[in-house]
One Martini backbone bead per residue (centre of mass of N, CA, C, O) as a GRO file, in nm:
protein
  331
    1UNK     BB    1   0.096   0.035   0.021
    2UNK     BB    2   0.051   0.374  -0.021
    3UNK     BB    3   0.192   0.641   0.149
    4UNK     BB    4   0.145   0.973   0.251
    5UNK     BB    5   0.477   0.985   0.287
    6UNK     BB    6   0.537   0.893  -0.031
    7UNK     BB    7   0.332   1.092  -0.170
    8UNK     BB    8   0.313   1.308  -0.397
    9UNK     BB    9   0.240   1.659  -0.384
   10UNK     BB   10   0.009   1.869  -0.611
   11UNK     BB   11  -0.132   2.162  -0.785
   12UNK     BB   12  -0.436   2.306  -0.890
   13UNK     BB   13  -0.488   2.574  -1.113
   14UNK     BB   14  -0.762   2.859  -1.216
   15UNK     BB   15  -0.797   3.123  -1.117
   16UNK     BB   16  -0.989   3.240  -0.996
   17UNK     BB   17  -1.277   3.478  -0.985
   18UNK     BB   18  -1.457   3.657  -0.805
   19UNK     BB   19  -1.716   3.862  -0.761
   20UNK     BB   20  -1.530   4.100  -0.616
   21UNK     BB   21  -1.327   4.046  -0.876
   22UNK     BB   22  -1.088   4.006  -1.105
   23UNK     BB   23  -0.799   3.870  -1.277
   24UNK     BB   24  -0.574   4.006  -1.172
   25UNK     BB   25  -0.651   3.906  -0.860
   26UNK     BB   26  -0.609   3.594  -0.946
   27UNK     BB   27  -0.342   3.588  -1.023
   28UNK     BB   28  -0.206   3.703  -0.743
   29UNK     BB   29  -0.320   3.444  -0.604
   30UNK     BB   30  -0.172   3.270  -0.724
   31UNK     BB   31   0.118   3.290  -0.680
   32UNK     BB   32   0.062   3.270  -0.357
   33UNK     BB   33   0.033   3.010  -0.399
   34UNK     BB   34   0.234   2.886  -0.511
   35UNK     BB   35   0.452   2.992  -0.280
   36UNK     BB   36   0.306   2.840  -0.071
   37UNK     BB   37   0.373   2.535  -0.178
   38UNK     BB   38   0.675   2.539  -0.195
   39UNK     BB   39   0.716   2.589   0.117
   40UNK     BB   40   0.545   2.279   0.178
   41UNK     BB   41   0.652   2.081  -0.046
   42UNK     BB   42   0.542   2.094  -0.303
   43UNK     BB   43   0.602   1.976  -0.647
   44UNK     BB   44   0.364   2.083  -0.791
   45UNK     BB   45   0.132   2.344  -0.975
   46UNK     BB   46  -0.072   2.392  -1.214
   47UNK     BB   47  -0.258   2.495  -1.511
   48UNK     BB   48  -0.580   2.485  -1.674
   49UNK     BB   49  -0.722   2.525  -1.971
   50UNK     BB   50  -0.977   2.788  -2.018
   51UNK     BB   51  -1.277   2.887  -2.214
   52UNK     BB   52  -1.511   3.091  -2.199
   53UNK     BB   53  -1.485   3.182  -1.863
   54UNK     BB   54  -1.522   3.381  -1.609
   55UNK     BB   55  -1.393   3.263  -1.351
   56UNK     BB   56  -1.138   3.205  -1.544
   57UNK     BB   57  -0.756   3.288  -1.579
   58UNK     BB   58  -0.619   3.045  -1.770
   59UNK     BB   59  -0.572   3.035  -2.072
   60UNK     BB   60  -0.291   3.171  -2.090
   61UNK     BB   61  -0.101   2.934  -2.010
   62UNK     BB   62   0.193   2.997  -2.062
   63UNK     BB   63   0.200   3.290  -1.937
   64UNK     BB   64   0.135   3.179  -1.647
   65UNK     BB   65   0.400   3.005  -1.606
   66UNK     BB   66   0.594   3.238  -1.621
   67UNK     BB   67   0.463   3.396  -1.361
   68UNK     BB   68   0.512   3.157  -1.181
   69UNK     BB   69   0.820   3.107  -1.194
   70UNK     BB   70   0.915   3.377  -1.142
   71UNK     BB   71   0.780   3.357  -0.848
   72UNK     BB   72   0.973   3.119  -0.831
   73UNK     BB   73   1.214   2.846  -0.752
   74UNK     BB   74   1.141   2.500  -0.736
   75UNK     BB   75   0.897   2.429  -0.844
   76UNK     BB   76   0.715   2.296  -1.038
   77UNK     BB   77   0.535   2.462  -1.361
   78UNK     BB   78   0.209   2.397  -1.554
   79UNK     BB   79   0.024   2.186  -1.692
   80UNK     BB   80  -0.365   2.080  -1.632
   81UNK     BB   81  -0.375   2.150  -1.938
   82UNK     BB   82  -0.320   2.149  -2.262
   83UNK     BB   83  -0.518   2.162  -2.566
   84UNK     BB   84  -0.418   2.016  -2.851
   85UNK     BB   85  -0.648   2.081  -3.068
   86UNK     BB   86  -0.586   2.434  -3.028
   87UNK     BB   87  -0.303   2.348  -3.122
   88UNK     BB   88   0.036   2.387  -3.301
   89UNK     BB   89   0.276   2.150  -3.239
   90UNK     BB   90   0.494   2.428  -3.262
   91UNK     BB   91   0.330   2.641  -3.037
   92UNK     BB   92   0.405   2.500  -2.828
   93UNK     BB   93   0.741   2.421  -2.827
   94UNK     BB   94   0.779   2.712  -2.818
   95UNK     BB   95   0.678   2.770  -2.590
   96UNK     BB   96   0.807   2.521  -2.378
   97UNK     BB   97   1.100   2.624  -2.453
   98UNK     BB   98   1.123   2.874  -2.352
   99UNK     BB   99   1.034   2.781  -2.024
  100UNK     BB  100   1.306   2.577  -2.042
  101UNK     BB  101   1.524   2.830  -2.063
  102UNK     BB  102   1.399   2.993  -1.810
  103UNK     BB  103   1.331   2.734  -1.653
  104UNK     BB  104   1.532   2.475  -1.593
  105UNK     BB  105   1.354   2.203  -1.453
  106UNK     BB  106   1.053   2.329  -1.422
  107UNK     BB  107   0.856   2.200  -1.670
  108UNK     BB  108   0.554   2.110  -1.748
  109UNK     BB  109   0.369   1.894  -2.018
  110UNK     BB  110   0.017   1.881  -2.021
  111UNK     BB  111  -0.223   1.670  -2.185
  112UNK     BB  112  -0.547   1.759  -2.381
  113UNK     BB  113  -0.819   1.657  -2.615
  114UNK     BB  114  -0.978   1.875  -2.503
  115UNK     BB  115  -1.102   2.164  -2.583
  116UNK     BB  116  -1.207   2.366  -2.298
  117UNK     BB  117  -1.479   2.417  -2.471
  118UNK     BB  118  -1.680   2.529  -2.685
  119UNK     BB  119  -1.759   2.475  -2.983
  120UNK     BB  120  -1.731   2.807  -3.063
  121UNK     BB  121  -1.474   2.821  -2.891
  122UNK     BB  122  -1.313   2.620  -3.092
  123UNK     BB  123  -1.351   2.779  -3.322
  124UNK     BB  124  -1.200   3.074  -3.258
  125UNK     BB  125  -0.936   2.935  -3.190
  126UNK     BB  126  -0.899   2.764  -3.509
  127UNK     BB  127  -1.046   2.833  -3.730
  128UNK     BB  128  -0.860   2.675  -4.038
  129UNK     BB  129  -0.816   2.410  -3.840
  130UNK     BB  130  -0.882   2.108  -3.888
  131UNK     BB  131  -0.848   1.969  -3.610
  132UNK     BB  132  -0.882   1.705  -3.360
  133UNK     BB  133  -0.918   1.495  -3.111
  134UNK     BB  134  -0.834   1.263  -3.302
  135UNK     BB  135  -0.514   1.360  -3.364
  136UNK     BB  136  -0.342   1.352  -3.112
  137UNK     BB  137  -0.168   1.141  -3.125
  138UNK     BB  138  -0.005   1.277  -3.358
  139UNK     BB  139   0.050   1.541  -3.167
  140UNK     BB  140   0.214   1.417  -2.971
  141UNK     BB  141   0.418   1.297  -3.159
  142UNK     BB  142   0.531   1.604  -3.280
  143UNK     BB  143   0.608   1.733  -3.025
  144UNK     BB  144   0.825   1.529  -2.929
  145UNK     BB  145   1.007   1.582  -3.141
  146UNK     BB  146   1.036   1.892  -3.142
  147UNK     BB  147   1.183   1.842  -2.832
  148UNK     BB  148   1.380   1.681  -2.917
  149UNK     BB  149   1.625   1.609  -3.099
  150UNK     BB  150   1.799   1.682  -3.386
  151UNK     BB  151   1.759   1.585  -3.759
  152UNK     BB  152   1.850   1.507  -4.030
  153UNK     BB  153   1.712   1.694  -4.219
  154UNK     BB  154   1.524   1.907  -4.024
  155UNK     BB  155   1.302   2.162  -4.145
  156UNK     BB  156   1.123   2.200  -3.862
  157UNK     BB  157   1.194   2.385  -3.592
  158UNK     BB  158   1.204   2.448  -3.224
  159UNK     BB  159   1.248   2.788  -3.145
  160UNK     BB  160   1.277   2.706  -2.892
  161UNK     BB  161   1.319   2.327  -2.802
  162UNK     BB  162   1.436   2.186  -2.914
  163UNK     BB  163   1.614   1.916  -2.674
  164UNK     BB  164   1.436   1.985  -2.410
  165UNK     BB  165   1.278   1.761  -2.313
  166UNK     BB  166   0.996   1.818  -2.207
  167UNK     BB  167   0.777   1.691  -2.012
  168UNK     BB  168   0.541   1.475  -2.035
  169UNK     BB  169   0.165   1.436  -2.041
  170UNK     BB  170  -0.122   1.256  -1.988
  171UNK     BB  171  -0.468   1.343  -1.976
  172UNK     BB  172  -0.767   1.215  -1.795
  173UNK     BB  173  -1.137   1.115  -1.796
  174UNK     BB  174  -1.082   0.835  -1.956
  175UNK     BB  175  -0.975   0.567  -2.165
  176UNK     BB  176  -0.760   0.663  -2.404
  177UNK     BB  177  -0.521   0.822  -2.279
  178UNK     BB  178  -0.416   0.558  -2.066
  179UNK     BB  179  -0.357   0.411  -2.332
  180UNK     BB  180  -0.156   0.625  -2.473
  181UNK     BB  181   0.045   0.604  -2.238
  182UNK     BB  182   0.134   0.314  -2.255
  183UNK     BB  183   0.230   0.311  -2.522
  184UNK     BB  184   0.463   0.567  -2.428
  185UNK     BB  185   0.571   0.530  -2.165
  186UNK     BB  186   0.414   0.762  -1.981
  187UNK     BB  187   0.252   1.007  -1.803
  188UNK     BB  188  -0.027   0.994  -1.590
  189UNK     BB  189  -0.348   1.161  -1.558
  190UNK     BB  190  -0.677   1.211  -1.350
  191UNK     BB  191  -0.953   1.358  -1.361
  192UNK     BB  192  -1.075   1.323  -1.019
  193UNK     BB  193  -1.204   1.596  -0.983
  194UNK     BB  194  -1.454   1.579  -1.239
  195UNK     BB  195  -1.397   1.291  -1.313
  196UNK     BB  196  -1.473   0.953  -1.106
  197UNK     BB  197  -1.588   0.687  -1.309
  198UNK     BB  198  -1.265   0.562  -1.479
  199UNK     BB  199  -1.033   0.524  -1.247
  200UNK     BB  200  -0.970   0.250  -1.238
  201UNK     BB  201  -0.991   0.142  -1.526
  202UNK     BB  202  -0.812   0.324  -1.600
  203UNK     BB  203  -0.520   0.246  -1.455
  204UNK     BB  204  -0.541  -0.044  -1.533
  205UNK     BB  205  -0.455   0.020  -1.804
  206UNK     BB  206  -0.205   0.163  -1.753
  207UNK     BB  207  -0.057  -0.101  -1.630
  208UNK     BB  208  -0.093  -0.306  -1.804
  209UNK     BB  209   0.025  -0.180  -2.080
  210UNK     BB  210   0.295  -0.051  -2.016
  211UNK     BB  211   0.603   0.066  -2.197
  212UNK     BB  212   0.888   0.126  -2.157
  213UNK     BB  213   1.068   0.446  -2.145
  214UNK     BB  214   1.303   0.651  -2.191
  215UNK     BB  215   1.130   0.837  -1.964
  216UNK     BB  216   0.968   0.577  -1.804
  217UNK     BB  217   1.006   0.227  -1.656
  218UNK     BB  218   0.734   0.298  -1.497
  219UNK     BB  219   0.433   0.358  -1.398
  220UNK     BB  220   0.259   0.688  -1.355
  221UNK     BB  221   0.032   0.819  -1.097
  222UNK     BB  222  -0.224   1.079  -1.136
  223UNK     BB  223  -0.455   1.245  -0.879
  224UNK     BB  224  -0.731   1.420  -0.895
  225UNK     BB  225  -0.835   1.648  -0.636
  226UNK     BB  226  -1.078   1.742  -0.402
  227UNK     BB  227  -0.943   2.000  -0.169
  228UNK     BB  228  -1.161   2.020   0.164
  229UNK     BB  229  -0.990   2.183   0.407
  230UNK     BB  230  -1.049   2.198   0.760
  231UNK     BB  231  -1.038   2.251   1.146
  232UNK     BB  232  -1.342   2.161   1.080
  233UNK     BB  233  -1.574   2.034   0.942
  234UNK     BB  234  -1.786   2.229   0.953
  235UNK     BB  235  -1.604   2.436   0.793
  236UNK     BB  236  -1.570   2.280   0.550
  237UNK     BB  237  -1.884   2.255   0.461
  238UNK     BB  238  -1.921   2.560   0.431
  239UNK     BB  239  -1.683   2.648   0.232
  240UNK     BB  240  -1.800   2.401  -0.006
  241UNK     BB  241  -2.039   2.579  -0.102
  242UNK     BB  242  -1.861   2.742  -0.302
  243UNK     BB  243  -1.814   2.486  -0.502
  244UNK     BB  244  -2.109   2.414  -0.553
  245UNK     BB  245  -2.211   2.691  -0.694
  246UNK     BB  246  -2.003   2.642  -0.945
  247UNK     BB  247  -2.134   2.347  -1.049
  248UNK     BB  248  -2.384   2.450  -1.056
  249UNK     BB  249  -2.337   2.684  -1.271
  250UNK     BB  250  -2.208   2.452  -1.472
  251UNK     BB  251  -2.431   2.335  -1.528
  252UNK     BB  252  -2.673   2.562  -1.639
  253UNK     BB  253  -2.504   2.821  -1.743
  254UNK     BB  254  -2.321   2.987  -1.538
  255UNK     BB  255  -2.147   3.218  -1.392
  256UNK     BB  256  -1.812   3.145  -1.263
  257UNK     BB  257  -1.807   3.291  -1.017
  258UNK     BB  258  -1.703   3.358  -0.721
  259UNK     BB  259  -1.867   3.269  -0.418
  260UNK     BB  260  -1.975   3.270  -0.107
  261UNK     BB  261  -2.082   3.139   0.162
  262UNK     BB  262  -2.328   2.909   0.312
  263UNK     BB  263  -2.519   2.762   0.491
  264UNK     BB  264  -2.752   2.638   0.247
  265UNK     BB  265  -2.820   2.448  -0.021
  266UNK     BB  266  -3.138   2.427  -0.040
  267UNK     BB  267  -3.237   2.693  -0.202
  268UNK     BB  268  -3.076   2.610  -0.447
  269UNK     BB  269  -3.128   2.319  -0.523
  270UNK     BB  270  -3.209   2.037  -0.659
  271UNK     BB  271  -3.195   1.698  -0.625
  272UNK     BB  272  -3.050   1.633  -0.912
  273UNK     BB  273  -2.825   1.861  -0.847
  274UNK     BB  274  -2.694   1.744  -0.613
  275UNK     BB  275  -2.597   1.503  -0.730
  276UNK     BB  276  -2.423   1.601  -0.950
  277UNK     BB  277  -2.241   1.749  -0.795
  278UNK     BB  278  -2.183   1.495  -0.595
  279UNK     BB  279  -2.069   1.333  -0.871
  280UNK     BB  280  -1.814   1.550  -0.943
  281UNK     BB  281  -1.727   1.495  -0.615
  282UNK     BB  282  -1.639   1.211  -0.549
  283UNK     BB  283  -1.311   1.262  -0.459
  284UNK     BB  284  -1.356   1.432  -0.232
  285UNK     BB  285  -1.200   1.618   0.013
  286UNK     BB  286  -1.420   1.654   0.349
  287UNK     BB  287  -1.251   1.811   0.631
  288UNK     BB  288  -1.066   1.747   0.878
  289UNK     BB  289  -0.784   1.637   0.905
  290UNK     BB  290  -0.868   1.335   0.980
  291UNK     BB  291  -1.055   1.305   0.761
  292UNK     BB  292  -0.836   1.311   0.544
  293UNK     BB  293  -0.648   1.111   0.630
  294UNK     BB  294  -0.843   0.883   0.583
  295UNK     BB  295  -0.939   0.934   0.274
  296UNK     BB  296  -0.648   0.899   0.184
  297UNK     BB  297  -0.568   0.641   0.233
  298UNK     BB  298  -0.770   0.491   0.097
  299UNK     BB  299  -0.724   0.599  -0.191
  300UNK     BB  300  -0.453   0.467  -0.210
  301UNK     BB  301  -0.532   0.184  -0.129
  302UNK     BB  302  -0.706   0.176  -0.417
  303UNK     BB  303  -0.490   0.311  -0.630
  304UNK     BB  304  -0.153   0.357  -0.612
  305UNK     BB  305  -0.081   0.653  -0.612
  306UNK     BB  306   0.184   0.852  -0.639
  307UNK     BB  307   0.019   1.137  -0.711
  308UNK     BB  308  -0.128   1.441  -0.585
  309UNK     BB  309  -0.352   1.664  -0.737
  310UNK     BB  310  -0.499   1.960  -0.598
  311UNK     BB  311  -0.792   2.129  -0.531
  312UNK     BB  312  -0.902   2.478  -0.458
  313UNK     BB  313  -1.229   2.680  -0.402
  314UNK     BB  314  -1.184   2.857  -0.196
  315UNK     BB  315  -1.270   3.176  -0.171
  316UNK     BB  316  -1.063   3.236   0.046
  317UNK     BB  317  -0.764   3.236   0.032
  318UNK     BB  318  -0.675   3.165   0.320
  319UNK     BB  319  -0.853   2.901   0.316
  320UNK     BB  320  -0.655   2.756   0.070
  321UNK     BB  321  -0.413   2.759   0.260
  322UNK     BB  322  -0.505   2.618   0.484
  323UNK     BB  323  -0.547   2.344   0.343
  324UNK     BB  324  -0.257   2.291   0.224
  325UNK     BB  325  -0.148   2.264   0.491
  326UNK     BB  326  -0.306   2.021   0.592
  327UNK     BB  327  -0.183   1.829   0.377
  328UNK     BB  328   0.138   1.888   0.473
  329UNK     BB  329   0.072   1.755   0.763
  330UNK     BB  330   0.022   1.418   0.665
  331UNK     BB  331   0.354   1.356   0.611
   0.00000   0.00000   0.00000
């Protein structure tokens, strides 16, 4: 059994933005939090890729960890994930290459095959380009190449990026991505902070099938949690009311601004919402320092993930700090 003292910790962030804030400051939280987790040991950082939601101020995902690597000294940086269907793997390389050449030893790229957005907006985002999730499998077969070493009469380069082999990471919600990380024998990161239906199942594809590769001699899995801890249960669970009217938000397709915390969520949701909501947060762990421990032991016991990386959507930056303080206190 994999324990929680061994199993490495770390951070995925969307730069929420507050009913009562802008980007601006959703962006220098975002920083605030990086330096925060940097401070407790945690391994990595991420930000995620979504288009045309007003909550999230990640959109810019390369230019957001730029801006996070120089505000950090140690921590790893990078994406949880790049969306590749909306960009061409020459323009993600030389993003890539750009930050590993400025930060070098400390950029990870996560990729994945949804585009992030709705319909209109992977349309807006693509213009005149054919590419769809199909084409992945091969988009990420040539983003390897353009970080890899330069070979004899290669007509397009990388520049920055040749040569960097940026770390890859291939992310999912489904069976896909799972499948497709064991035959190129990469890390697999599985997005069950959002998605915790199919966690066991790609897991097991992805260890059953797994091929050493030059980057990687044994399967390597991380798992998004989401991570809703305070001081006492009740704290939490009041806390997390801010997480619920967000999902809840995004069930109905309305603004994902940042909300504070209520008392009750009965006035807010039918029943049918609160269900889905519910299983949206399968895998959330909230509760109590003890709680949490008890939680996460389990989540170990049943996944034996290596690493976990955590979201913690609460309203209050400072309740969000102190989320990751408990967490990096159970090791």
């Amino acid at each position: 059994m994999t324990r929680l003292s061994d199993t490495r910790f770390s951070t995925l962030d969307l730069a929420p933005i507050r009913d009562d804030g802008d980007a601006a400051q959703a962006l220098r939280n975002s920083l605030a939090l990086a330096q925060h987790v940097e401070r407790l040991g945690f391994e990595r950082f991420w930000v995620a890729e979504h288009h045309n939601m007003d909550g999230i101020a990640s959109s810019a995902t390369a230019v957001l960890i730029g801006y996070l690597a120089g505000g950090t000294s140690r921590i790893r940086v990078g994406s949880g994930g790049v969306m590749l269907p909306n960009h061409a793997p020459l323009v993600i390389a030389e993003q890539f290459g750009t930050l590993a050449a400025l930060y070098p030893g400390r950029i990870d790229l996560g990729l994945g095959r949804a585009p992030g957005a709705d319909q209109f907006t992977a349309r807006a985002l693509r213009r005149d380009r054919l590419g769809s999730a199909d084409d992945f499998p091969q988009d990420v077969e040539e983003l390897e190449f353009l970080l890899g070493p330069r070979q004899d009469g290669q007509r397009v380069i990388a520049m920055p990026g040749v040569g960097s082999q940026v770390p890859i990471w291939l992310l999912g919600s489904s069976l896909f991505s799972a499948q497709l990380a064991a035959a190129k024998g990469l890390p697999y990161a599985f997005a069950s902070h959002f998605a915790p239906r199919y966690v066991h199942e790609a897991i097991r594809l992805y260890r059953e099938n797994f091929k050493p590769s030059a980057v990687l001699d044994k399967p390597y899995v991380m798992l998004g949690v989401p991570l809703l801890a305070a001081d006492t249960d009740e704290r939490a669970e009041y806390l997390a009311t801010s997480v619920y009217q967000r999902i809840l938000a995004l069930i109905r397709g309305q603004s994902l601004v940042m909300r504070p915390p209520v008392e009750s969520m009965k006035a807010l949701w039918l029943p049918h919402e609160q269900e889905a909501v519910g299983s949206f947060l399968g895998m959330a762990v909230i509760g109590s320092p003890e709680k949490v421990r008890a939680r996460l032991e389990v989540l170990l016991e049943q996944t034996g993930a290596d690493e976990l990386i955590f979201t913690c959507d609460f309203y209050d930056p400072e309740d969000r700090h102190r989320s990751f303080e408990i967490a990096a206190g159970l090791r």
